[in-house]
C-alpha positions in Angstrom: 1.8 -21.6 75.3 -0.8 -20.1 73.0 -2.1 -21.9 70.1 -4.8 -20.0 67.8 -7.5 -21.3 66.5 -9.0 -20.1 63.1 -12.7 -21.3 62.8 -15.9 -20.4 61.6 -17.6 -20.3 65.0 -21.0 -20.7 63.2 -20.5 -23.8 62.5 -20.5 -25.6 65.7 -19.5 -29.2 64.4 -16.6 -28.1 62.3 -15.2 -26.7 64.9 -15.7 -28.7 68.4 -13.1 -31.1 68.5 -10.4 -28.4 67.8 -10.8 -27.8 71.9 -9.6 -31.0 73.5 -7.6 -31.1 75.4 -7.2 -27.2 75.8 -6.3 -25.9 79.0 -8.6 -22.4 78.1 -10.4 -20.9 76.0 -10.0 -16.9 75.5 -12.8 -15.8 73.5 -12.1 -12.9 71.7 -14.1 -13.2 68.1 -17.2 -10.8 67.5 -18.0 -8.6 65.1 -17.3 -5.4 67.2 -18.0 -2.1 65.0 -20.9 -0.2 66.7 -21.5 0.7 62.5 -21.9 -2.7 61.6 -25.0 -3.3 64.3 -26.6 0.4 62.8 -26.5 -0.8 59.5 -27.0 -4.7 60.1 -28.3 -5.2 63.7 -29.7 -8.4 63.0 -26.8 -9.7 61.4 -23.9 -8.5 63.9 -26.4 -9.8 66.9 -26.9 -13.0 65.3 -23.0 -13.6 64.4 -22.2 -12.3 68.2 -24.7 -14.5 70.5 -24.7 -17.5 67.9 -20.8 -17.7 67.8 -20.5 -17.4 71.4 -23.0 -20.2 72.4 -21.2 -22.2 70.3 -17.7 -21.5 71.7 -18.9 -21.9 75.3 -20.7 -25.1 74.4 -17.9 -26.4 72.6 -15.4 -25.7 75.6 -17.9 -27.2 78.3 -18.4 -30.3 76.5 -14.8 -30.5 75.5 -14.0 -30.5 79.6 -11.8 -27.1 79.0 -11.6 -25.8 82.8 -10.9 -22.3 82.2 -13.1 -19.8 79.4 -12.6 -16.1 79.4 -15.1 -13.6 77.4 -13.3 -10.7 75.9 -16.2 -8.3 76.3 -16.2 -4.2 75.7 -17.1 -1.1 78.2 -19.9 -0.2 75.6 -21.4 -3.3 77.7 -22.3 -1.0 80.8 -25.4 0.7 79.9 -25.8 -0.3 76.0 -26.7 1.7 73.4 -25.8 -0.2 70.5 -26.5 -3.6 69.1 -22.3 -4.6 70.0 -22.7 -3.4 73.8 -26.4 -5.0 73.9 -24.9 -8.4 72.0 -21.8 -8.2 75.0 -23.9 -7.3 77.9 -26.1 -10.2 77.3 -22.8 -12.6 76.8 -21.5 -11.4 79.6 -24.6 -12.7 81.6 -24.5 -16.4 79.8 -20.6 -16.9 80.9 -21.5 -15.9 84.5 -24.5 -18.4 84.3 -22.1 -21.0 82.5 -20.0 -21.0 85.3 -19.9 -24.6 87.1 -17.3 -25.8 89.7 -15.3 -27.7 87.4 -15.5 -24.5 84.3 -14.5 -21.2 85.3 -15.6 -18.7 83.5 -15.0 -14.8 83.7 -14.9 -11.6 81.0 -13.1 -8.9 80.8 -14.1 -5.2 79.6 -12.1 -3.3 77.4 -12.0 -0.2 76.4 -10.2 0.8 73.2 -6.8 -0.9 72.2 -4.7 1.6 70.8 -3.5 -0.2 67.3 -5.8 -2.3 67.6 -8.3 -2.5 64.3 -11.2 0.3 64.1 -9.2 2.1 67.1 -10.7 5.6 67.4 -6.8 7.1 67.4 -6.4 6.1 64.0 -10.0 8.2 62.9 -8.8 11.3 64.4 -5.4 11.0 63.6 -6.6 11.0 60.3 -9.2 13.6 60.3 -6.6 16.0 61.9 -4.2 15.1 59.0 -6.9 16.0 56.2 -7.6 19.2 57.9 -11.2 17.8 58.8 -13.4 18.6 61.7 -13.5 16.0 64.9 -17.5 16.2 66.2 -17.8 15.7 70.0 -21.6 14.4 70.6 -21.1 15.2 73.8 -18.9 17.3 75.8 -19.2 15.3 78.8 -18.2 12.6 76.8 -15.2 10.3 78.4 -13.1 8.1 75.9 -10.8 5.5 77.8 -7.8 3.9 76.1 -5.9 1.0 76.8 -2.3 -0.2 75.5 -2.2 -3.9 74.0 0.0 -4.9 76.8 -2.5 -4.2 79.7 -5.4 -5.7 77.6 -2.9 -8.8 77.4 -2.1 -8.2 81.5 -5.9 -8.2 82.4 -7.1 -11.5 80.1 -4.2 -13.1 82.2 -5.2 -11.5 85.6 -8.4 -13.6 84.6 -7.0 -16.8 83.7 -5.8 -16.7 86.9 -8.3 -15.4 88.8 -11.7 -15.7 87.1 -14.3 -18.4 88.6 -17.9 -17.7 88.8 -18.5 -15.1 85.4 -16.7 -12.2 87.3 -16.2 -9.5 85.1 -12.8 -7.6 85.1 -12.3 -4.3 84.1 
């Protein structure tokens, strides 16, 4: 059973109580456009680290066993604000991790349908007859479906302990 919860993750005391009781915590929340961090890099890496302290704080002190970081593959050797933000989350859930609060991320690439999806841009372009610019020809794009990005946060629910990170 799955119950969202829609809060402002900046505000740490409006939103702490909301996870007793809770069996886990799936952190998904972030503002993830690699554009947002160019224009607003201060902004996107305050929202990101700020939100996710919270969250974790919130879920150790609420006794939630189980807390899962939905991270991105633009974590592995950052170049943007986004993959820096993730990279370093990714290090504070493997350090959050106690015997009694598992902790793990998972790495995603793109989620096709999911919102700002690359597959919608090009779709796009190639409708309006506009050019698609490769920056790089060895350039690699990896996509997943929303089932196996559904499949892998449950692989670590069930499997995540000390900050692994699943990819």
């Amino acid at each position: 059973q799955v119950e969202p919860i829609l809060a402002d993750l900046l505000d740490f005391e409006g939103f702490k109580h909301q996870l007793e009781g809770c069996d886990a915590v799936i952190h998904c929340a972030a503002l993830k456009h690699v554009m947002i961090g160019k224009f607003c890099p201060e902004r996107q890496a305050y929202e990101n680290v700020t939100a996710f302290y919270n969250i974790i704080r919130a879920a150790k002190t609420a006794g939630v066993p189980k807390f899962i970081f939905c991270s991105t593959d633009k974590a592995a050797q950052p170049t943007s604000v986004m993959g820096a933000s993730k990279h370093l989350l990714e290090f504070i859930c493997r350090d959050s991790a106690t015997p009694t609060f598992n902790t793990g991320s998972v790495r995603f690439a793109n989620i096709i349908g999911s919102s700002g999806s690359l597959l919608p841009t090009i779709d796009s372009r190639i409708n309006d007859g506009a050019d698609i610019i490769l920056r790089d020809e060895r350039m690699t794009r990896f996509f997943l479906r929303q089932e196996d990005a559904i499949a892998l946060i449950d692989y670590a629910l069930n499997h995540a302990q000390r900050g692994e990170i699943f990819i």
